[in-house]
LOPA-270566 format. One record per residue (C-alpha): residue number from 0; y, x, z. Coordinates in Angstrom, 1 decimal. Layout:
REM residues N
nr: NUM	Y: Y	X: X	Z: Z
...
REM end
This chain:
REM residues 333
nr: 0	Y: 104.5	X: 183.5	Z: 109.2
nr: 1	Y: 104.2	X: 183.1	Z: 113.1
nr: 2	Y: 101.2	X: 182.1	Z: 114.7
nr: 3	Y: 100.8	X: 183.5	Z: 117.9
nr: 4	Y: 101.3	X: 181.5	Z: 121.7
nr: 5	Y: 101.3	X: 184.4	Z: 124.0
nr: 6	Y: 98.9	X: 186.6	Z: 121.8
nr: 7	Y: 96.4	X: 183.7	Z: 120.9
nr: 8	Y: 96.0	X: 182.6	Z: 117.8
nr: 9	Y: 95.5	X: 178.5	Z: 117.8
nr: 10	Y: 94.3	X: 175.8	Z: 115.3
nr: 11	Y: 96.1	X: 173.3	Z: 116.6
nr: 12	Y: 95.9	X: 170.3	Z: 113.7
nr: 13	Y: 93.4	X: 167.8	Z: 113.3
nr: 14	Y: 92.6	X: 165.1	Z: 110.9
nr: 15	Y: 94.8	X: 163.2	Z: 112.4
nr: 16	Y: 97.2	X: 165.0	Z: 111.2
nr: 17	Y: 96.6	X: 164.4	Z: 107.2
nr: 18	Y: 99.9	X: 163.7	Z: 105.3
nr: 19	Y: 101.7	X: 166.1	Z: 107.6
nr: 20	Y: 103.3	X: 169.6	Z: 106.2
nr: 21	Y: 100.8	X: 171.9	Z: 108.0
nr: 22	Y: 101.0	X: 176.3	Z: 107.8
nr: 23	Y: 97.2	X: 177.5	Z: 108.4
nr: 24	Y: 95.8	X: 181.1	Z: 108.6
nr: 25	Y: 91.7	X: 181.9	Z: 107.5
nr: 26	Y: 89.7	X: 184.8	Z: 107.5
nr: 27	Y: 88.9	X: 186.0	Z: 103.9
nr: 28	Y: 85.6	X: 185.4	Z: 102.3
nr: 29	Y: 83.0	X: 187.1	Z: 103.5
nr: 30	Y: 85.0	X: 188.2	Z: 106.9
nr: 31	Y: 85.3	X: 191.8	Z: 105.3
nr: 32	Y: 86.7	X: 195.0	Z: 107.8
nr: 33	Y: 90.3	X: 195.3	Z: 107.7
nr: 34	Y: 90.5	X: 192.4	Z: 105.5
nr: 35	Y: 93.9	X: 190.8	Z: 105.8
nr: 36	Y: 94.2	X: 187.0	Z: 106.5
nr: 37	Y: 94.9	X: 184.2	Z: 103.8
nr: 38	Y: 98.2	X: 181.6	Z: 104.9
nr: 39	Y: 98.5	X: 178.4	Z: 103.4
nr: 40	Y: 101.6	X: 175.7	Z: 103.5
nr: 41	Y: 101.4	X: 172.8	Z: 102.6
nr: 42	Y: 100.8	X: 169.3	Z: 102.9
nr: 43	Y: 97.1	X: 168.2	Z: 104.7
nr: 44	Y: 96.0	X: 165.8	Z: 102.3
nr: 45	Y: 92.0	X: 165.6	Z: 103.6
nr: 46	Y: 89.9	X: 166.9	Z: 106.2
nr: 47	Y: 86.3	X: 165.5	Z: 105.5
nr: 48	Y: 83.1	X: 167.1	Z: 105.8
nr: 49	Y: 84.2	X: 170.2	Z: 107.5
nr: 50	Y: 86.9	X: 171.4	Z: 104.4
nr: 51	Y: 90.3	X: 171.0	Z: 105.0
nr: 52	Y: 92.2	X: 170.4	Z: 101.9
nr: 53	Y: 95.7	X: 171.6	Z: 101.7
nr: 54	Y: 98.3	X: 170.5	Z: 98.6
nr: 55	Y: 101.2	X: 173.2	Z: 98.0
nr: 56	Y: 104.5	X: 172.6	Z: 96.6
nr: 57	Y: 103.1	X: 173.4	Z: 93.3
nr: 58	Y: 100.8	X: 170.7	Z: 93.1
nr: 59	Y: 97.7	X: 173.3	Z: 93.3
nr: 60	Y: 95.3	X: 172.3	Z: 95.8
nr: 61	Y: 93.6	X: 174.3	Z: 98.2
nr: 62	Y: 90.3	X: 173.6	Z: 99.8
nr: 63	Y: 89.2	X: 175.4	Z: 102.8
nr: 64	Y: 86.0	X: 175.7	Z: 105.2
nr: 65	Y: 87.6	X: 174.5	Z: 108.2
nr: 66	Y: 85.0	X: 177.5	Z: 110.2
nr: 67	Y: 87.5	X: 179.8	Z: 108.6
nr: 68	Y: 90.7	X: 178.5	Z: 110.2
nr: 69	Y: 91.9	X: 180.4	Z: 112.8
nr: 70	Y: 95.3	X: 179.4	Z: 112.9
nr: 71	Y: 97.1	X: 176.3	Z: 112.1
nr: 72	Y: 100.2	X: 174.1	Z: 113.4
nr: 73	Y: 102.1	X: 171.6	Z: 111.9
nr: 74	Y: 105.5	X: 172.6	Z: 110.7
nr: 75	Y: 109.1	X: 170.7	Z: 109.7
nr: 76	Y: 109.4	X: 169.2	Z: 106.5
nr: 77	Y: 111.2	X: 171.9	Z: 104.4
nr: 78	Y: 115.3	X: 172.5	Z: 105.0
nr: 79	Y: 117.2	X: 170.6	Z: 103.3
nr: 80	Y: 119.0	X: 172.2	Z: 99.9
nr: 81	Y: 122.4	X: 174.3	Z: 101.1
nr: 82	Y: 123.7	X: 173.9	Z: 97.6
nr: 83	Y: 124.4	X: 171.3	Z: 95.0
nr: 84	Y: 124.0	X: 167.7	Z: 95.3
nr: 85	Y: 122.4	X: 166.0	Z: 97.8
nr: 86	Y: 119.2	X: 163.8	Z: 96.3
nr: 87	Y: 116.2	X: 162.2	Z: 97.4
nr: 88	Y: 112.9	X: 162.1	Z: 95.2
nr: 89	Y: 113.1	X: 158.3	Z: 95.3
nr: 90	Y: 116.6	X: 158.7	Z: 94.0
nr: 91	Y: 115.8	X: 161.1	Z: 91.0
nr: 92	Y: 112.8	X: 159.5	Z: 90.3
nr: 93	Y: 115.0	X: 156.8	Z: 89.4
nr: 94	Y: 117.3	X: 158.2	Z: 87.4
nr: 95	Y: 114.9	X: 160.6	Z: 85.1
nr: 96	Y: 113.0	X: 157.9	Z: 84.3
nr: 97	Y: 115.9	X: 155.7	Z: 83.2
nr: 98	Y: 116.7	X: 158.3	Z: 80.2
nr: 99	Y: 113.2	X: 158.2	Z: 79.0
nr: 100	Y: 112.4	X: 154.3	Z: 78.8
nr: 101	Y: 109.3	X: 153.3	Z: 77.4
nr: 102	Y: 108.9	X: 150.9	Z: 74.6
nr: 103	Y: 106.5	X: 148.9	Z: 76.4
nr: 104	Y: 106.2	X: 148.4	Z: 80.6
nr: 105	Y: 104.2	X: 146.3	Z: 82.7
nr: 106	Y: 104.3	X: 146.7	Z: 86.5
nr: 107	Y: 100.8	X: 147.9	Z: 88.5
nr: 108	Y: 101.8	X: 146.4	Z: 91.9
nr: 109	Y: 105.1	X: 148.7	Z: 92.9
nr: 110	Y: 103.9	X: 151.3	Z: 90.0
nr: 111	Y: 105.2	X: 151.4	Z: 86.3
nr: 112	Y: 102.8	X: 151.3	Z: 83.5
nr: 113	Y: 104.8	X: 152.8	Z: 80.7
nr: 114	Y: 104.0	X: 153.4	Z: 76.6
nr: 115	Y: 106.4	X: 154.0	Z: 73.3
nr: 116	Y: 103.5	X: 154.9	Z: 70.9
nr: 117	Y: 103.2	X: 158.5	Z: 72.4
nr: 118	Y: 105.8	X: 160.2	Z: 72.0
nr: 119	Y: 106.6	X: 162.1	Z: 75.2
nr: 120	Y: 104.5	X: 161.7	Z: 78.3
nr: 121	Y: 107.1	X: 160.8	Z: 80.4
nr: 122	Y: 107.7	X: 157.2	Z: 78.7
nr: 123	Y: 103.7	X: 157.0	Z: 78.0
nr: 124	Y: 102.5	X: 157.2	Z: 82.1
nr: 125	Y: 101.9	X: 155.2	Z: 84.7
nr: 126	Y: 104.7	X: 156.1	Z: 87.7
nr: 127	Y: 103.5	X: 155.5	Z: 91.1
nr: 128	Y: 106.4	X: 154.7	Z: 94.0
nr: 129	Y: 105.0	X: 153.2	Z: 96.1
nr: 130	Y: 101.6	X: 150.6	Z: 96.6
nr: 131	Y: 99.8	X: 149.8	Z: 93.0
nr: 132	Y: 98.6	X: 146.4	Z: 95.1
nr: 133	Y: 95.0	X: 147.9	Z: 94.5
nr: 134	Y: 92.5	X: 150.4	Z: 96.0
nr: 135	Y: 93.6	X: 153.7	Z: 94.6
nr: 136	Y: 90.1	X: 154.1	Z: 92.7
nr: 137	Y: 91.1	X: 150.5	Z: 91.4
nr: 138	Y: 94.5	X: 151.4	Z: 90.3
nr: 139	Y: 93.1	X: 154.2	Z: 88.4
nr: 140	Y: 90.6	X: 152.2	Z: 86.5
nr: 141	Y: 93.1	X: 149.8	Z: 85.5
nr: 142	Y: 95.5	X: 152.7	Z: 84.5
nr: 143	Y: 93.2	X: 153.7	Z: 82.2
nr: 144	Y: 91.9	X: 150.4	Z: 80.6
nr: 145	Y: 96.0	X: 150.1	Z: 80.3
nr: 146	Y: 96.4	X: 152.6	Z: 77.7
nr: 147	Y: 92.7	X: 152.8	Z: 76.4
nr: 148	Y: 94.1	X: 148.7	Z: 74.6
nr: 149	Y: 97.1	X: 150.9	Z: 73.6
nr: 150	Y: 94.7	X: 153.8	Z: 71.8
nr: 151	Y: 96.7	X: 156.0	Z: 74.1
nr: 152	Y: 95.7	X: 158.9	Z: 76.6
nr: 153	Y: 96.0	X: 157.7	Z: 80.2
nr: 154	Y: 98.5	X: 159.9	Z: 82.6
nr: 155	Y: 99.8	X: 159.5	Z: 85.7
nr: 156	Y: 103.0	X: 161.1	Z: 86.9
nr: 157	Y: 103.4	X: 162.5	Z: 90.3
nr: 158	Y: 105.3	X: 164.8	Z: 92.1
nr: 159	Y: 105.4	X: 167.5	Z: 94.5
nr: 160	Y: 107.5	X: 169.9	Z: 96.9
nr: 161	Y: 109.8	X: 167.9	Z: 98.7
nr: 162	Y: 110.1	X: 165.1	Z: 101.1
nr: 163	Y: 108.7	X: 161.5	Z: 99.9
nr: 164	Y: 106.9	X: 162.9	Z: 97.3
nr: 165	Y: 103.0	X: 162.6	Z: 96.6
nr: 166	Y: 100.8	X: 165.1	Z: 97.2
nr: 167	Y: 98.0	X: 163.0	Z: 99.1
nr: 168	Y: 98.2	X: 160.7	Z: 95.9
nr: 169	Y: 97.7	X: 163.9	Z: 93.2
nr: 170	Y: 94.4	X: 164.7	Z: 96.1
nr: 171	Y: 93.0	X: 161.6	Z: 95.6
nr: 172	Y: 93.5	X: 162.2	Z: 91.6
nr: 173	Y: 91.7	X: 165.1	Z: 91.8
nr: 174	Y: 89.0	X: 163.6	Z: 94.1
nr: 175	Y: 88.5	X: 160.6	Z: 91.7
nr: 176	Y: 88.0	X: 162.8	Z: 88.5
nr: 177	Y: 91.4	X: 163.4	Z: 87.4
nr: 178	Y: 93.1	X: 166.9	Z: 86.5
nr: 179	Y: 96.6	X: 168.3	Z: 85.9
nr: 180	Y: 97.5	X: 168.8	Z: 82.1
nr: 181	Y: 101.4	X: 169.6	Z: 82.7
nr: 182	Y: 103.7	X: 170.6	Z: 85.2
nr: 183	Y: 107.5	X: 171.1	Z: 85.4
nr: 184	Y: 110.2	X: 171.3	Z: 87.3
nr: 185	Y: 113.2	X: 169.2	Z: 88.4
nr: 186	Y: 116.2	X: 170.7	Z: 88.9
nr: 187	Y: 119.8	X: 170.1	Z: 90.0
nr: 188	Y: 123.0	X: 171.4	Z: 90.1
nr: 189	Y: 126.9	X: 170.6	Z: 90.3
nr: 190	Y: 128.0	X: 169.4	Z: 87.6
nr: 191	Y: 131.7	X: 170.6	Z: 87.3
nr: 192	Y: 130.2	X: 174.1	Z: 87.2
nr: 193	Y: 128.4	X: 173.5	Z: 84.2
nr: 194	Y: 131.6	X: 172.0	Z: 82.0
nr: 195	Y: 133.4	X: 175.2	Z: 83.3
nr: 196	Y: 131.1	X: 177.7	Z: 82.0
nr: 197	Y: 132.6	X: 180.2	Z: 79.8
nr: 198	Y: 131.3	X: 178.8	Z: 76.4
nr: 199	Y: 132.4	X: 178.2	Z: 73.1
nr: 200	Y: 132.7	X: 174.4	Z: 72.2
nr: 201	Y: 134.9	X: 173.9	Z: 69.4
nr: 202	Y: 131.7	X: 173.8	Z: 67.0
nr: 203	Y: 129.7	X: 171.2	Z: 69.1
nr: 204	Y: 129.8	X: 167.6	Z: 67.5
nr: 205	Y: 129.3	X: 164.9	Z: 70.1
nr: 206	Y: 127.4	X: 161.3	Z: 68.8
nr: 207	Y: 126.3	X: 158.3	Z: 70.4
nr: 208	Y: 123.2	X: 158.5	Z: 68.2
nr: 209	Y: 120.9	X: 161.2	Z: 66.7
nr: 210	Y: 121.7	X: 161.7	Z: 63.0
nr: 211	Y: 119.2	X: 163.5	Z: 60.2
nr: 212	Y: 120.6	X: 166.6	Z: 61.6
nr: 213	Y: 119.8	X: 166.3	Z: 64.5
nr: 214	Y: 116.1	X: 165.0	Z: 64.4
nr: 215	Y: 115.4	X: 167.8	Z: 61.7
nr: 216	Y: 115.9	X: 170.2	Z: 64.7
nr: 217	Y: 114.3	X: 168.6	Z: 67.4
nr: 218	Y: 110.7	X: 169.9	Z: 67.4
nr: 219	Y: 108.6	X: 167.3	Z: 69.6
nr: 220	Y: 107.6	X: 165.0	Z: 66.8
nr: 221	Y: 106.6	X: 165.4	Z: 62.8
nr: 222	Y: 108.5	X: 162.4	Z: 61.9
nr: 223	Y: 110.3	X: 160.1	Z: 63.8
nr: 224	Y: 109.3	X: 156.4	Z: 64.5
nr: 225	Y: 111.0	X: 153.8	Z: 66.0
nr: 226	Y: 109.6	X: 154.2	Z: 68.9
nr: 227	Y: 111.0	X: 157.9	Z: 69.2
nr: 228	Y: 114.2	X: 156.5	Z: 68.3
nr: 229	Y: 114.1	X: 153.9	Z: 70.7
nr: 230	Y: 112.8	X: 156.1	Z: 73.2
nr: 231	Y: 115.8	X: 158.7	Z: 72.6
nr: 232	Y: 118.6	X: 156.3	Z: 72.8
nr: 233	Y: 117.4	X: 155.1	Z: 75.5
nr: 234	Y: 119.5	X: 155.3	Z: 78.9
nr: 235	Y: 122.8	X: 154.0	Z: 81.0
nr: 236	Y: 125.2	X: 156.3	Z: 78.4
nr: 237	Y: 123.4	X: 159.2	Z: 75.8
nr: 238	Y: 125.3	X: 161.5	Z: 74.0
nr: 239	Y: 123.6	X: 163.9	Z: 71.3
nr: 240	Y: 125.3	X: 167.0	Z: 70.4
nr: 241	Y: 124.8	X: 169.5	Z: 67.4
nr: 242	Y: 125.9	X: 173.1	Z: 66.6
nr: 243	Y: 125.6	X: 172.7	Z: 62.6
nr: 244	Y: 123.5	X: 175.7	Z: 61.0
nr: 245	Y: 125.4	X: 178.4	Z: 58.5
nr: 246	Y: 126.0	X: 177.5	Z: 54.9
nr: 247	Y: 122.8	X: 176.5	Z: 52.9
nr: 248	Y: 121.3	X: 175.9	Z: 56.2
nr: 249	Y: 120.1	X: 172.2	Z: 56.6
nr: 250	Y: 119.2	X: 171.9	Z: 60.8
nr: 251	Y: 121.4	X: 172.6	Z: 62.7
nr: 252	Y: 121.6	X: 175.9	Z: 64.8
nr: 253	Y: 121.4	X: 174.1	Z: 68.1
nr: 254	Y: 121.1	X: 170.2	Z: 69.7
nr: 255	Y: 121.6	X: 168.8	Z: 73.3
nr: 256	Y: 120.7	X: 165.2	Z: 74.9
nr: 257	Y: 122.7	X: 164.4	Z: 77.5
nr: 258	Y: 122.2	X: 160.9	Z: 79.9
nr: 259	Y: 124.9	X: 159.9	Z: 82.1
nr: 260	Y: 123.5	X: 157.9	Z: 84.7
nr: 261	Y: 125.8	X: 157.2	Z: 87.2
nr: 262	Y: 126.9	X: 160.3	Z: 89.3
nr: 263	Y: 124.1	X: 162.3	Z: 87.7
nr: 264	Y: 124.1	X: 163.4	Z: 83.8
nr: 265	Y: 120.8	X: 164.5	Z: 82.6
nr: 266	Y: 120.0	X: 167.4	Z: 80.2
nr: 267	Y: 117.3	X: 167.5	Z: 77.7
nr: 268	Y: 116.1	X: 168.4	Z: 74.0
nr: 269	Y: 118.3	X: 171.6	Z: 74.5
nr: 270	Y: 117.1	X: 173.8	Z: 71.3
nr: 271	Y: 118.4	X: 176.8	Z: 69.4
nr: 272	Y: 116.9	X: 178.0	Z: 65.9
nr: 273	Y: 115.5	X: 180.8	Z: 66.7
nr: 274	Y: 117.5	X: 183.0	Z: 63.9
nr: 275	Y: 120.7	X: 181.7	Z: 66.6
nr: 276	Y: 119.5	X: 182.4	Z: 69.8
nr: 277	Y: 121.1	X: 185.3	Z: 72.0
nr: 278	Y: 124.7	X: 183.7	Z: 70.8
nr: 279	Y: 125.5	X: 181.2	Z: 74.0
nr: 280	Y: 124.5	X: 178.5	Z: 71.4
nr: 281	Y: 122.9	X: 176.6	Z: 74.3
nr: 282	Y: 125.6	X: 177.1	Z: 76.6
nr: 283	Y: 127.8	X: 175.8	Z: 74.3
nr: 284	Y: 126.1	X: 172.6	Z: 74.3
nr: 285	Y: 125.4	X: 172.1	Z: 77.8
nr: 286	Y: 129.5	X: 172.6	Z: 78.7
nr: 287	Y: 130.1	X: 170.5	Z: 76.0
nr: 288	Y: 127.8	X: 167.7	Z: 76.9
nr: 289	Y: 129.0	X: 168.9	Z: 80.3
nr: 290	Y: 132.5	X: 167.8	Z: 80.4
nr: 291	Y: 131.5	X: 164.6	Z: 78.2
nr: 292	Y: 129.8	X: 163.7	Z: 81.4
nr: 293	Y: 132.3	X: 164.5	Z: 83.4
nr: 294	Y: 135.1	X: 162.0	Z: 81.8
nr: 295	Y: 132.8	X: 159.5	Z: 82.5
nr: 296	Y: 132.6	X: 160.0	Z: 86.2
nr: 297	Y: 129.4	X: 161.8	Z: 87.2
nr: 298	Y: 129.6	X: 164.5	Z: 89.6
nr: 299	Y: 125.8	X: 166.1	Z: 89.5
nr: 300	Y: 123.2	X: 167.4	Z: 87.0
nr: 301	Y: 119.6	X: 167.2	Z: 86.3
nr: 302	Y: 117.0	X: 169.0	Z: 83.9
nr: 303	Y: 113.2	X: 169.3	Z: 83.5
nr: 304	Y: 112.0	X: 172.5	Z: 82.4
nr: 305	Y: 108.3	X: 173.5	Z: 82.3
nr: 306	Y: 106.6	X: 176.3	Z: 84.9
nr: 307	Y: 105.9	X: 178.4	Z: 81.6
nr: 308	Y: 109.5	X: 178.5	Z: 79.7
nr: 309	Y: 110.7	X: 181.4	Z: 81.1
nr: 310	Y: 113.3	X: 181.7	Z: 78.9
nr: 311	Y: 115.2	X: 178.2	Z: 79.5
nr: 312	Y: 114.5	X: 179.0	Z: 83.4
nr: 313	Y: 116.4	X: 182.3	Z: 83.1
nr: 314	Y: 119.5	X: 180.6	Z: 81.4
nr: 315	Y: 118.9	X: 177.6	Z: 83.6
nr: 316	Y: 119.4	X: 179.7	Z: 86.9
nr: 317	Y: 122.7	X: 181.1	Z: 85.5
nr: 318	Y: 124.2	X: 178.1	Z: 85.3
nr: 319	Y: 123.7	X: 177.3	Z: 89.1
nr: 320	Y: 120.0	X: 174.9	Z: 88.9
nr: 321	Y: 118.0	X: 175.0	Z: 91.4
nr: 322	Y: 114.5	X: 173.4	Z: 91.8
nr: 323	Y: 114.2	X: 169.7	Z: 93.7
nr: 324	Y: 110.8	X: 169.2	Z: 93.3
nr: 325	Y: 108.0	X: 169.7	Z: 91.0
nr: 326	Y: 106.1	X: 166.9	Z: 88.4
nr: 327	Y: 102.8	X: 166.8	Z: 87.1
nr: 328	Y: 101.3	X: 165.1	Z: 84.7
nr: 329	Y: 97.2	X: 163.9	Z: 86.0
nr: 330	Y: 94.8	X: 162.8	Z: 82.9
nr: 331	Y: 91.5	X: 161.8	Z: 83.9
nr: 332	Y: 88.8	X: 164.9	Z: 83.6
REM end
């Protein structure tokens, strides 16, 4: 990272420039002897009280004593992706939210109060694009009397790590009390790629709907409600795909979800019994669901995977996804 102008090292932001993608150098704590400097990018979400606070593309915030800057410049909003489809946040945002539709919505203002009894925290938060028609502190409050009437926990979803999304909103979430429980990734990829991978897919049944089968497999709920199988059907098209088990084996050995939304096609609930894994089960099921998508005219692909599944990001990485941004989910402390 370059900071130098003819040898000098510059802070040259201000607090005018909060909401701008900013790079800033500090000395280390306690200014030790050969000591090497810390470097922060991100976005400048505050700059009160002599701390500059600093929100990275990972949602973690930084907070530093602005006497410890000694370099600092604001810097272009990061390059636009060189591979796979072309997307805005606002865009996305869209479309993942569209395959998991809440039960119950009300609208906060330009934000989406969503609920379905619980089941997944994507169709139980509040979505913020754009002005809640309140105060911030407001809008929080009444986020959480929402879903306190509902018995439910109160989240709000954000994002992070590319242009439009919302990191000044996740500081002021963490300024007001509230704290990230979950974050994940969103990430996309060509979607003709994917339906030509070299998989199997003679043994992957394609349904409209989830049967016994299928449900006894999926591993997010105990038993499902309605609401879970409202929630799952939910979406423009959704196809459900199984791998059935061996002989005397009730689940199946694999499932898929697949949304097709347009030009994009969404995967999710992508799970392999663990006595089938390391066979290309998964694979199989994302081709299948795959070309599926493709015959009905979408072009690009989307998944959420969590920071910690190392696993589905390895396999994920083969198969040509690369991250968009990040979301979190923020309950209050």
């Amino acid at each position: 990272m370059e900071f130098t102008m003819g040898g000098r090292l510059e802070v040259r932001i201000t607090p005018a420039d909060v909401g701008k993608r900013v790079s800033v150098r500090r000395r280390p704590e306690g200014d030790g002897a050969g000591a090497e400097f810390t470097d922060t990018v991100g976005v400048l979400t505050s700059w009160n009280d002599g701390v500059v606070s600093i929100t990275r593309k990972s949602g973690e915030s930084v907070h530093i004593v602005e006497s410890s800057l000694v370099a600092g410049k604001v810097v272009p909003a990061a390059p636009a992706r060189r591979r796979g489809p072309a997307a805005s946040f606002r865009e996305l945002a869209a479309v993942t939210a569209r395959a998991w539709q809440p039960v119950e919505s009300e609208p906060l203002g330009e934000w989406r109060l969503r609920a379905a009894g619980g089941f997944t925290r994507r169709a139980n938060s509040a979505l913020p694009l754009g002005d809640p028609g309140l105060p911030l502190g407001e809008a929080f409050g009444r986020v959480e009397r929402w879903y306190e009437e509902r018995g439910l926990p109160a989240y709000i979803q954000t994002a992070t790590g590319a242009e439009g999304t919302q990191e000044t909103l996740c500081a002021e979430l963490e300024r007001h009390g509230w704290r990230r429980e979950v974050t994940a990734e969103v990430r996309i990829a060509a979607l003709a790629p994917v339906g030509d991978l070299d998989a199997d897919v003679t043994a992957v049944r394609l349904t409209r709907e989830p049967d016994e089968a299928w449900l006894s497999r999926y591993q997010r709920f105990s038993t499902p409600s309605p609401h879970v199988l409202r929630v799952l059907g939910s979406g423009p098209a959704v196809w459900f795909a199984t791998v059935a088990g061996e002989a005397g084996e009730e689940a199946p050995a694999a499932i898929g979800r697949c949304v097709v939304d347009g030009r994009w096609a969404g995967f999710m609930a992508v799970e392999v019994a663990p006595e089938h894994r390391r066979r290309g089960l998964a694979t199989s099921v994302m081709a299948a669901l795959a070309r599926r998508a493709l015959d009905e005219g979408a072009s690009a692909a989307w998944l959420q995977v969590e920071e910690d599944n190392e696993g589905a990001r390895a396999l994920y990485d083969g198969m040509g996804f690369a991250a968009h941004h990040r979301y979190h989910h923020f309950r209050p402390a």
